[in-house]
TIVEX-491170 format. One line per field, with one value per atom (N, C-alpha, C): x, y, z; atom name; residue number from 1. Coordinates in pm, whole numbers. Layout:
px (X;...)
py (Y;...)
pz (Z;...)
atom (CA;...)
seq (NUM;...)
This chain:
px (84;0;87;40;123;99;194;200;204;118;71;-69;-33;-131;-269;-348;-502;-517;-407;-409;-382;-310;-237;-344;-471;-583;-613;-565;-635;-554;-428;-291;-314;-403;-431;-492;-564;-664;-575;-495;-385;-293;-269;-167;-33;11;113;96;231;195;349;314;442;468;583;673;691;624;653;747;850;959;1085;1130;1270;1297;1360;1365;1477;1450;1575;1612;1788;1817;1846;1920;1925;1982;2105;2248;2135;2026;1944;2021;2091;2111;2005;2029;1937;1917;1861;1891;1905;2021;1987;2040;2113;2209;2115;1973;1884;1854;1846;1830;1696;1716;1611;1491;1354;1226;1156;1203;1077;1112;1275;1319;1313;1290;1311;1282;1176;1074;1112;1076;1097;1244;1337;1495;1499;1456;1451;1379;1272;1213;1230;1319;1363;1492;1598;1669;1643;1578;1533;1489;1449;1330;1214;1173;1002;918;973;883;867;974;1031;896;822;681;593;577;457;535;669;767;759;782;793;604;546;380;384;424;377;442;569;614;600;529;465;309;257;115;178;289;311;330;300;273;387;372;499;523;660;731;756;714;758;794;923;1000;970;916;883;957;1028;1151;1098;1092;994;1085;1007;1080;955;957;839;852;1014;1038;1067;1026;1071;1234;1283;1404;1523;1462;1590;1503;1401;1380;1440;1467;1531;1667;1735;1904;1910;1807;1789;1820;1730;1697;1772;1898;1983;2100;2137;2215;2148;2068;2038;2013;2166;2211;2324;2420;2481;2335;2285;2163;2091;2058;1987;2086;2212;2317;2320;2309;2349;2238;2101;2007;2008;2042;2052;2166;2266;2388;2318;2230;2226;2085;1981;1880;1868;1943;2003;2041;2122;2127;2000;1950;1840;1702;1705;1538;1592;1745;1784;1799;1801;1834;1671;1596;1467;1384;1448;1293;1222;1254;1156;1178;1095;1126;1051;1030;936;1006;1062;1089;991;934;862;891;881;928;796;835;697;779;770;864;737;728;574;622;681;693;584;487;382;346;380;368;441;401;465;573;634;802;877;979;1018;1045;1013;1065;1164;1346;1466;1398;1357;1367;1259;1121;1083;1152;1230;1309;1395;1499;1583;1518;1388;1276;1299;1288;1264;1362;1473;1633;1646;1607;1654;1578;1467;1376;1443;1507;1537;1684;1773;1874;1871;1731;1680;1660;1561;1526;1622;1719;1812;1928;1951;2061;1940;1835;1750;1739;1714;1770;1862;2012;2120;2182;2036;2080;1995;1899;1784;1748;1705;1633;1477;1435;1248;1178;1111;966;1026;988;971;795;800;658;694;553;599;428;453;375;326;204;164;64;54;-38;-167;-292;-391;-376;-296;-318;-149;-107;15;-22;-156;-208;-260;-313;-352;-252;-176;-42;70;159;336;364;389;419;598;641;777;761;688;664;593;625;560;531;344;326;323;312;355;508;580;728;769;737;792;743;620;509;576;652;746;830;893;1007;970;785;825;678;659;562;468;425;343;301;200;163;61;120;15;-92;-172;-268;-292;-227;-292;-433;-543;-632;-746;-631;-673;-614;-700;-644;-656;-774;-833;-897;-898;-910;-891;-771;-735;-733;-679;-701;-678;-547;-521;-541;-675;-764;-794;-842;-892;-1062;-1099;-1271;-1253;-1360;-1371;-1452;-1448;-1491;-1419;-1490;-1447;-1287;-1261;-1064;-1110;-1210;-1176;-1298;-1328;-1497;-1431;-1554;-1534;-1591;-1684;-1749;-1739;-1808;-1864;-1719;-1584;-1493;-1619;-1578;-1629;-1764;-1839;-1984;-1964;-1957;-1930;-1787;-1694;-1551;-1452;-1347;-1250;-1211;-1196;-1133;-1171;-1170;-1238;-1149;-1190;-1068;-1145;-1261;-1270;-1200;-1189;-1112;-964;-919;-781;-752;-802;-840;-805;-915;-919;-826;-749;-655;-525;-496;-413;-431;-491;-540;-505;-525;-459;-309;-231;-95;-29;-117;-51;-126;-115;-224;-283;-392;-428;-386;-329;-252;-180;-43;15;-42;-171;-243;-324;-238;-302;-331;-530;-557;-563;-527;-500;-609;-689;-804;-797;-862;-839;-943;-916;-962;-981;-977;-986;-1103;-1079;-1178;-1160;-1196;-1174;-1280;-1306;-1350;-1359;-1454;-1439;-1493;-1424;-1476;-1564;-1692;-1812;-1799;-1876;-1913;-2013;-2094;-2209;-2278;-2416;-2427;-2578;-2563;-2683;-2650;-2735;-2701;-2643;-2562;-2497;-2637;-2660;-2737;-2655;-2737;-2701;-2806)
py (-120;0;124;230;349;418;505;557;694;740;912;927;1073;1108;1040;1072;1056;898;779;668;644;755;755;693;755;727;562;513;370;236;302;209;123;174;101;-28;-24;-173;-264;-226;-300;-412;-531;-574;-586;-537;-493;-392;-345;-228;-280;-263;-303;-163;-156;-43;-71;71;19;180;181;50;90;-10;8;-85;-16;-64;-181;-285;-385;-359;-316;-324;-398;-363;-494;-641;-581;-687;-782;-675;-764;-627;-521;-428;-316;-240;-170;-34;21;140;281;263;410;518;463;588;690;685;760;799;913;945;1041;1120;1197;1148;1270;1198;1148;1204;1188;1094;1056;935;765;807;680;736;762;831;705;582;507;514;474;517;677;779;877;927;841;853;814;680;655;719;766;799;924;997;1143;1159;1037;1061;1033;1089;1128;1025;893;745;742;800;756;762;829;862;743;689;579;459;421;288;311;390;405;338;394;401;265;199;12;-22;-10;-70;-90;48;59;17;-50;-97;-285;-315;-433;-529;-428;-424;-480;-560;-629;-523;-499;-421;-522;-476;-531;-430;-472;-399;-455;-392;-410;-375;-525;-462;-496;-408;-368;-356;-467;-414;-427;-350;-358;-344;-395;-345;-506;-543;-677;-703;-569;-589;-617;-524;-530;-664;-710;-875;-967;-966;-1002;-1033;-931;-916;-961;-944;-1031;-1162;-1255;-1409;-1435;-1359;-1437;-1501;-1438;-1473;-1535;-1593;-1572;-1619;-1647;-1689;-1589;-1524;-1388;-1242;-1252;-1110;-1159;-1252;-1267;-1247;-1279;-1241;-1062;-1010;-879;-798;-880;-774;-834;-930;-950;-883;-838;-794;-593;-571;-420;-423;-524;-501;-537;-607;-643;-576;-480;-345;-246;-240;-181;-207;-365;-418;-436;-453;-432;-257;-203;-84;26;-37;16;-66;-167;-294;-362;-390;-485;-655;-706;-824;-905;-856;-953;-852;-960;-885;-944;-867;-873;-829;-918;-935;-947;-800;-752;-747;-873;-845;-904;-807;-762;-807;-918;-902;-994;-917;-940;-971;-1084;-1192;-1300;-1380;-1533;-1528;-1611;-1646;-1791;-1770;-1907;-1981;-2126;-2214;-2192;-2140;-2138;-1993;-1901;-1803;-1788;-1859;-1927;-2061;-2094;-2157;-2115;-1978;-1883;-1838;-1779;-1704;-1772;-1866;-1969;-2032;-1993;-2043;-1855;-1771;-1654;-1654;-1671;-1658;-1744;-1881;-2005;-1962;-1847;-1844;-1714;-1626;-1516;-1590;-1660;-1761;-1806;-1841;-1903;-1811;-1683;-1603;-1521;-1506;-1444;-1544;-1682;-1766;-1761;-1774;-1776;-1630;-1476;-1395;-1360;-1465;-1407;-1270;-1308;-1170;-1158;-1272;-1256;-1393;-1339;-1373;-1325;-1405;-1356;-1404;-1303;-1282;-1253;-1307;-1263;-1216;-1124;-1083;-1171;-1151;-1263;-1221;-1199;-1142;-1295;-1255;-1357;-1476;-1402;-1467;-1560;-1569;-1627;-1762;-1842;-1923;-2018;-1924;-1994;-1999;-1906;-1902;-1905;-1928;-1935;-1819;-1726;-1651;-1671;-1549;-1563;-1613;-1557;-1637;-1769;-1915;-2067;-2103;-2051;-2078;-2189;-2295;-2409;-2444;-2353;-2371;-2285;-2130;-2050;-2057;-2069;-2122;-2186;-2302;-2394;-2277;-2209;-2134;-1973;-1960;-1851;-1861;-1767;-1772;-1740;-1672;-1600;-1547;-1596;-1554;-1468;-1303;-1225;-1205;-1241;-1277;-1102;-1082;-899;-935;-907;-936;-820;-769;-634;-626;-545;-497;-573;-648;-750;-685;-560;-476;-353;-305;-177;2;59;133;92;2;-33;-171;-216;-370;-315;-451;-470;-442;-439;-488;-380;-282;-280;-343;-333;-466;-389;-479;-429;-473;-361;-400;-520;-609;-711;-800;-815;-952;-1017;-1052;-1213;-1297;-1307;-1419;-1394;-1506;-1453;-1507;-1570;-1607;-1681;-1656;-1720;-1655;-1572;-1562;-1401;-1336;-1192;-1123;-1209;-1148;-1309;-1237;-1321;-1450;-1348;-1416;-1398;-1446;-1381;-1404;-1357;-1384;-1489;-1538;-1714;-1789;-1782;-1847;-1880;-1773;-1755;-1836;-1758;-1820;-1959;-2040;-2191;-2262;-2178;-2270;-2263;-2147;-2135;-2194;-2277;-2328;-2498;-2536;-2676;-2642;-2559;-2536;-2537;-2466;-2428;-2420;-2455;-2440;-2302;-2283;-2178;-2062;-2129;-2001;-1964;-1982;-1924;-1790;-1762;-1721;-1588;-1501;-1322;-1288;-1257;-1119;-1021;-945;-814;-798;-670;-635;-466;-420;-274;-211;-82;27;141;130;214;149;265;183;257;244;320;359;491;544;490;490;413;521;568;631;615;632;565;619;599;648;721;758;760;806;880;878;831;730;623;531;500;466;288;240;125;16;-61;-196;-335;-405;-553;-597)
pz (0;0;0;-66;-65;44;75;180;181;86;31;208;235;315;364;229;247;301;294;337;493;584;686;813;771;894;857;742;777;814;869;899;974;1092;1209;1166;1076;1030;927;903;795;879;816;868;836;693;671;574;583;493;369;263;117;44;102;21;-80;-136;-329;-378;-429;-416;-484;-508;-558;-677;-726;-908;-926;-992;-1007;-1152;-1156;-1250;-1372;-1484;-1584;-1489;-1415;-1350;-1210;-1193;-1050;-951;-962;-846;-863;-702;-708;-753;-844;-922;-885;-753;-664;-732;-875;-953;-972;-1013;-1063;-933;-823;-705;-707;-834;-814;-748;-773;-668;-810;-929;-1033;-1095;-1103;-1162;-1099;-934;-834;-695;-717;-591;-471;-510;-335;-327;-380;-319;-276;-335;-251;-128;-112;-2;98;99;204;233;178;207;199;210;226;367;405;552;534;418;397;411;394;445;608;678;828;889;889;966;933;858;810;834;800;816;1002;1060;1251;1292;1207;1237;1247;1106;1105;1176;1240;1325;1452;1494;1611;1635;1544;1499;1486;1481;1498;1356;1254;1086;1031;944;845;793;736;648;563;393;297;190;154;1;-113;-208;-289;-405;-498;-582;-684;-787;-893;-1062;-1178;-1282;-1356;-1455;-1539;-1701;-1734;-1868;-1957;-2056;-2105;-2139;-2176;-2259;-2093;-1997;-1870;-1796;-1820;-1750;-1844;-1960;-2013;-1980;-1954;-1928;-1789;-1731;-1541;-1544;-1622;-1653;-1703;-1776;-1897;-1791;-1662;-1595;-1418;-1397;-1278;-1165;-1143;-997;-983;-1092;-1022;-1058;-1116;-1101;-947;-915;-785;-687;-681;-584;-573;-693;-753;-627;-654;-604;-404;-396;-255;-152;-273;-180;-202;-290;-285;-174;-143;-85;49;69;253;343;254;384;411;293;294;412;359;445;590;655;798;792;754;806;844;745;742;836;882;918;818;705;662;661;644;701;596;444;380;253;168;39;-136;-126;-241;-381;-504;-598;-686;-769;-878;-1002;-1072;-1255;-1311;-1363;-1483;-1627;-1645;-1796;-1830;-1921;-1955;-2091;-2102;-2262;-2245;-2330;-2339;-2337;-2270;-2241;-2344;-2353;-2347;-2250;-2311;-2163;-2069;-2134;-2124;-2015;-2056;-1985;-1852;-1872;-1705;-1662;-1689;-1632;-1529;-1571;-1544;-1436;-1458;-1378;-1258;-1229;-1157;-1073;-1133;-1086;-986;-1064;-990;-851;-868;-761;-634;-715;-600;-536;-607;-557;-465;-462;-401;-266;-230;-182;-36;-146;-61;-7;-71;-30;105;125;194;339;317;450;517;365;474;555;473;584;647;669;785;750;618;551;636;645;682;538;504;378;277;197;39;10;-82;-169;-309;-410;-536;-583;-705;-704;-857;-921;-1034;-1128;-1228;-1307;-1308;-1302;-1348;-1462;-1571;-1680;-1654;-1557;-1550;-1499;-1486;-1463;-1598;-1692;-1816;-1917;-1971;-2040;-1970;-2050;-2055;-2016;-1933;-1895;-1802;-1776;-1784;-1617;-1520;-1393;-1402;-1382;-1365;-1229;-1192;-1087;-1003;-1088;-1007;-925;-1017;-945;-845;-888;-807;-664;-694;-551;-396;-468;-404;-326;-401;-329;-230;-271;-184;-36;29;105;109;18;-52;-171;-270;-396;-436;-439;-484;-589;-614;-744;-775;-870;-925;-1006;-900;-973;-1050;-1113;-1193;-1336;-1372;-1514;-1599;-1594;-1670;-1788;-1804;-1912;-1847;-1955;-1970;-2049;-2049;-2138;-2284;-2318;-2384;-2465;-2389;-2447;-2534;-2625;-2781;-2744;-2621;-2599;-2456;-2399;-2291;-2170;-2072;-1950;-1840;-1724;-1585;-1588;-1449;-1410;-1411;-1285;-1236;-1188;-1313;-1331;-1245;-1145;-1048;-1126;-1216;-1289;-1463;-1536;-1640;-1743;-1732;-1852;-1923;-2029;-2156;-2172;-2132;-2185;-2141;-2074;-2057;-2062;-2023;-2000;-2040;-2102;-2153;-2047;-1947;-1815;-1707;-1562;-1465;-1332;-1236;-1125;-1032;-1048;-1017;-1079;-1203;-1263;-1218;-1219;-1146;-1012;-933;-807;-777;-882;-889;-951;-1072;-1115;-999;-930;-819;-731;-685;-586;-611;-753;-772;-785;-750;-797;-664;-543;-453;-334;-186;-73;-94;-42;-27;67;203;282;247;99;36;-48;-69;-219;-109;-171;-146;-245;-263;-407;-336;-455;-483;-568;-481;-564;-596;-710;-705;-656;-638;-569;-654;-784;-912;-1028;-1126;-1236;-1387;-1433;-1590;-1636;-1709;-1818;-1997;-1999;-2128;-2236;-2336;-2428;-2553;-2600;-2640;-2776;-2892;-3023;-2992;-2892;-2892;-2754;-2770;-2622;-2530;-2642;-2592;-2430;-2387;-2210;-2292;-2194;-2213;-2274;-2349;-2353;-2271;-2165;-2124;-2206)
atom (N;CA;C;N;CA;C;N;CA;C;N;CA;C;N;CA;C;N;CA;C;N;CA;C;N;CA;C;N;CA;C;N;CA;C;N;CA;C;N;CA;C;N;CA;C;N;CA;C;N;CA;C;N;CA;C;N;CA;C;N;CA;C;N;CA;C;N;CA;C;N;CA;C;N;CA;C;N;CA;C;N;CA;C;N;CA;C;N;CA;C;N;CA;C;N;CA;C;N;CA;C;N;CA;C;N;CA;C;N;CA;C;N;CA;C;N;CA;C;N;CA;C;N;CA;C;N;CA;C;N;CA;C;N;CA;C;N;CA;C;N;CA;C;N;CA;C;N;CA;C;N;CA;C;N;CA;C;N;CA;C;N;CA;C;N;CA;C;N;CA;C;N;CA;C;N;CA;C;N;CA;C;N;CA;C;N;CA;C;N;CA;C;N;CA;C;N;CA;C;N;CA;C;N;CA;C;N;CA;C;N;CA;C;N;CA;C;N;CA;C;N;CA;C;N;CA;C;N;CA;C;N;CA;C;N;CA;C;N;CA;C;N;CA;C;N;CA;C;N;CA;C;N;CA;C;N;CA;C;N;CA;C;N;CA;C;N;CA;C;N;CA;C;N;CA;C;N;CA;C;N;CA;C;N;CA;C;N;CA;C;N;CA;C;N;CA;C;N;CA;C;N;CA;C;N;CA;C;N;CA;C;N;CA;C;N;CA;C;N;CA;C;N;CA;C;N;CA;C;N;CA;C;N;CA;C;N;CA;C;N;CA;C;N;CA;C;N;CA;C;N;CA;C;N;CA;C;N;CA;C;N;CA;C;N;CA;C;N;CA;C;N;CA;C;N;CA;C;N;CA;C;N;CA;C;N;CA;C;N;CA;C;N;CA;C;N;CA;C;N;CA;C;N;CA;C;N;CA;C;N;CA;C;N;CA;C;N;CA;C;N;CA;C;N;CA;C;N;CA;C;N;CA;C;N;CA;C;N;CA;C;N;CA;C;N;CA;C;N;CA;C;N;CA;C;N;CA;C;N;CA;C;N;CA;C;N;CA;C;N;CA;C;N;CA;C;N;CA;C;N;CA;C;N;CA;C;N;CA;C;N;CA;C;N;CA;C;N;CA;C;N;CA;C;N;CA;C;N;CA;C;N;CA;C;N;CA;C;N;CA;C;N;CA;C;N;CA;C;N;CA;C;N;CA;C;N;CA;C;N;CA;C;N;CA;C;N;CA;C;N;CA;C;N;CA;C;N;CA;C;N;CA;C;N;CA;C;N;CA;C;N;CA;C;N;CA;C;N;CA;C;N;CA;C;N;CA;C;N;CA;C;N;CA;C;N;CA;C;N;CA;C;N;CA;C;N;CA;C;N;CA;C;N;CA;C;N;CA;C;N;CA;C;N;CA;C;N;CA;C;N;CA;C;N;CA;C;N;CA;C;N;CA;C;N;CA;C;N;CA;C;N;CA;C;N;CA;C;N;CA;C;N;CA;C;N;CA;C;N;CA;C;N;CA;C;N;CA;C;N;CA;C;N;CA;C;N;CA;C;N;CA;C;N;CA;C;N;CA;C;N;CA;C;N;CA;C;N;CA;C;N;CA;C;N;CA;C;N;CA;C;N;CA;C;N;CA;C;N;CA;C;N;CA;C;N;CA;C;N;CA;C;N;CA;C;N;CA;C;N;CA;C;N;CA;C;N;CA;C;N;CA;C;N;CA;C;N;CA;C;N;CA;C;N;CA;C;N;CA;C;N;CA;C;N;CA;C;N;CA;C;N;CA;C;N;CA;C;N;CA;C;N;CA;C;N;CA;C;N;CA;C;N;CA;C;N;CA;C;N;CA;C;N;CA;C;N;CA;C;N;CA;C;N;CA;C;N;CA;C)
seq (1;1;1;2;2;2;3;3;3;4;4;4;5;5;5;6;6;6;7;7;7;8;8;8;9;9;9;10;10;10;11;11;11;12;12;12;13;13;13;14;14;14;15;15;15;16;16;16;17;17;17;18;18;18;19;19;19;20;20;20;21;21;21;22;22;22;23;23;23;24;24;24;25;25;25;26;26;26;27;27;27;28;28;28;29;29;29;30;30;30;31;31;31;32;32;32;33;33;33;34;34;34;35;35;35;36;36;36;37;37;37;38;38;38;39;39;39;40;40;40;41;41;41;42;42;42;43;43;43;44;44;44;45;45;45;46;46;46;47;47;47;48;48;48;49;49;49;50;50;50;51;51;51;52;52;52;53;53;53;54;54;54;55;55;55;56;56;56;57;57;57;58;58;58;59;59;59;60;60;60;61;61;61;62;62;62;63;63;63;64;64;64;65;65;65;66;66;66;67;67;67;68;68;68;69;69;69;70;70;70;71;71;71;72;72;72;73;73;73;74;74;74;75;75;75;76;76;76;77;77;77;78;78;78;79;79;79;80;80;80;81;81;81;82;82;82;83;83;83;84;84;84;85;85;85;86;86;86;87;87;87;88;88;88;89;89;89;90;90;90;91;91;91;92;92;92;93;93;93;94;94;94;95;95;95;96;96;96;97;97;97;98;98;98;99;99;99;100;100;100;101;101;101;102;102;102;103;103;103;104;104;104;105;105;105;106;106;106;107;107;107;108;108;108;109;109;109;110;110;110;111;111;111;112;112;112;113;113;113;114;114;114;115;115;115;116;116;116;117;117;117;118;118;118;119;119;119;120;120;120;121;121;121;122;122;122;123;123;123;124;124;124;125;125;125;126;126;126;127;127;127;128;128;128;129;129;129;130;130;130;131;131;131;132;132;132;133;133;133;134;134;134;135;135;135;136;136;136;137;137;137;138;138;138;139;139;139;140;140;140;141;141;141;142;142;142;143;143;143;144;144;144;145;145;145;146;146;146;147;147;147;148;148;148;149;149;149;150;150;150;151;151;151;152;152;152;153;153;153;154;154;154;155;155;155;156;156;156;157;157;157;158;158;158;159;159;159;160;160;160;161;161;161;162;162;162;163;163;163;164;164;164;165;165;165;166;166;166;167;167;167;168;168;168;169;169;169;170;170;170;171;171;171;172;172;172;173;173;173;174;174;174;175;175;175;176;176;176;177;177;177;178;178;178;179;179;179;180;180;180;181;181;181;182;182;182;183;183;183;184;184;184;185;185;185;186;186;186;187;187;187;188;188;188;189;189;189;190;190;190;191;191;191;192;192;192;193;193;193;194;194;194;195;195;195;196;196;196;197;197;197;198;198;198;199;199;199;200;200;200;201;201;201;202;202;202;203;203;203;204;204;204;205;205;205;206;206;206;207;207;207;208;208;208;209;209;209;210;210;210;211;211;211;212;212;212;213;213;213;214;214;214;215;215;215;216;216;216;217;217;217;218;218;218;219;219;219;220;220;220;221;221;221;222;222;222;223;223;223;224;224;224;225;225;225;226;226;226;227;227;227;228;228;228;229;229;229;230;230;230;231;231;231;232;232;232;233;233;233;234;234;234;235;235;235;236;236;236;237;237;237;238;238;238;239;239;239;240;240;240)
């Protein structure tokens, strides 16, 4: 959850709060070169101070701290997976000082590459995660979490939930954005029902195929709190 103002009054009811975040580079380090606030707002925020008030709050509320290390580009997940048992070393030796120095105790892993993979490269996926995994035990990092797009259940996607599952403690289901600005069709962020006869896909769907993959006390959704505008030909009221 972000940690902008208008959120501050509802800390108390949360049980953790996930710092979002810090950028993983091509190598798996962490991208503090870019310092600015507009280029790498969470590395500057923490090292600015400006988090210290909300990171002291959860802690004093008894709240998990989780870091959230974030890539969202195909070509630098790419250059991650091509090597990755030194890129997972890369990002454990830049994020260790970090999650002891701040308190966090749960490191969370959001790589959005969003389209079919090759085997060779969820494979990799999968080797990085396991050598994350394991460099995070032998330093009494805390938890790992990963985060998972819906459709990473029905396609080849560069995360393989049946495997990674194994290696972490937690599997975030993003159960949004099931249509976007940029869909072929518009539809809700996030139909609970209706694949195949109203919506492509649905997050029962999801749900259930995650559930033969992995226990269920592993499996956190993520639901949104937003919605989209859809722009019409026309300004006739919707037909069901």
């Amino acid at each position: 959850m972000a940690y902008r103002q208008g959120f501050y009054q509802l800390f108390g009811y949360l049980d953790g709060i996930y710092y979002f975040g810090l950028t993983i580079g091509d190598n798996g380090n962490n991208c503090q070169a870019c310092q600015s606030a507009e280029e790498e707002p969470g590395w500057y925020d923490l090292e600015s101070g400006k988090a210290d008030r909300y990171l002291q709050s959860a802690k004093n509320n008894h709240q998990t701290l989780s870091l959230t290390a974030f890539s969202g580009v195909n070509g630098s997940i790419g250059v991650l997976v091509s090597d990755p048992v030194k890129h997972a070393d890369n990002l454990i030796s830049d994020i260790a000082p970090v999650m002891k120095k701040f308190g966090f105790t749960d490191l969370n892993l959001d790589v959005e590459y969003i389209d079919v993979a090759s085997e060779s490269a969820r494979t990799n996926f999968t080797q990085f995660v396991k050598e994350v995994r394991r460099e995070m035990s032998d330093g009494n990092l805390g938890t790992l979490s990963i985060d998972v797009s819906p459709t990473a259940f029905i396609k080849d996607y560069l995360i393989n939930p049946a495997e990674v599952s194994k290696l972490v403690d937690t599997m975030i289901i993003m159960g949004y954005d099931y249509h976007f600005q940029g869909s072929y069709v518009t539809g809700p962020v996030a139909p609970l029902f209706g694949a195949g006869t109203v919506s492509e896909y649905d997050i029962q769907t999801a749900v259930e195929k995650a559930l033969t993959m992995m226990p269920a006390e592993k499996i956190i959704l993520g639901v949104p709190l937003y919605g989209y505008e859809w722009e019409t030909i026309g300004n006739d009221p919707v037909r069901r």
